[in-house]
C-alpha positions as CSV (number, residue, x, y, z in Angstrom):
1,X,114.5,-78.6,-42.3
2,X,116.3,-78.6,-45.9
3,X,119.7,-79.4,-43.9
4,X,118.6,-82.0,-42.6
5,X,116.8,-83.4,-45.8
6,X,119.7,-83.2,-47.3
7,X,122.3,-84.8,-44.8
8,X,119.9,-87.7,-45.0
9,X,119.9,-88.0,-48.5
10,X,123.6,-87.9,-48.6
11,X,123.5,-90.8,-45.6
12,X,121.2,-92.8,-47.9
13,X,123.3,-92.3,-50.9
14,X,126.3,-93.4,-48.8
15,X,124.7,-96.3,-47.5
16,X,123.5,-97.7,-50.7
17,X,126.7,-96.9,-51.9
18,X,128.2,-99.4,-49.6
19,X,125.8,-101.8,-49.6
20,X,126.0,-102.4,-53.8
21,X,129.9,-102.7,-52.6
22,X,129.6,-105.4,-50.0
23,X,127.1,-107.0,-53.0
24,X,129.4,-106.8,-55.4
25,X,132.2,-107.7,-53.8
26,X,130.3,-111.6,-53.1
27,X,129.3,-111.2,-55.9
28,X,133.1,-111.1,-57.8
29,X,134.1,-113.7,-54.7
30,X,131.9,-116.4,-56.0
31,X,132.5,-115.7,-59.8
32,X,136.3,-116.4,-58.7
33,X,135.2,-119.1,-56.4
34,X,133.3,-120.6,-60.2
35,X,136.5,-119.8,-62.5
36,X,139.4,-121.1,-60.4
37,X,138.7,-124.7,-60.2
38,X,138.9,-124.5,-64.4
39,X,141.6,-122.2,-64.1
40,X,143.4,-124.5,-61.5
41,X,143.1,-127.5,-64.5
């Protein structure tokens, strides 16, 4: 029962791991989608 507690807590760790990843990685696409037009100029 604690095995299996744990696996999931390391499954919910990972997937909230990746999901801040995939957020952040938008994220720092449309900050450089903002700056390049200026930095295009």
């Amino acid at each position: 029962m604690a095995l299996s507690l744990i696996i999931s807590r390391i499954n919910y760790s990972k997937v909230m791991a990746w999901i801040s990843s995939v957020f952040l990685r938008k994220r720092l696409e449309q900050i450089i989608v903002i700056i390049s037009p200026t930095t295009y100029i």
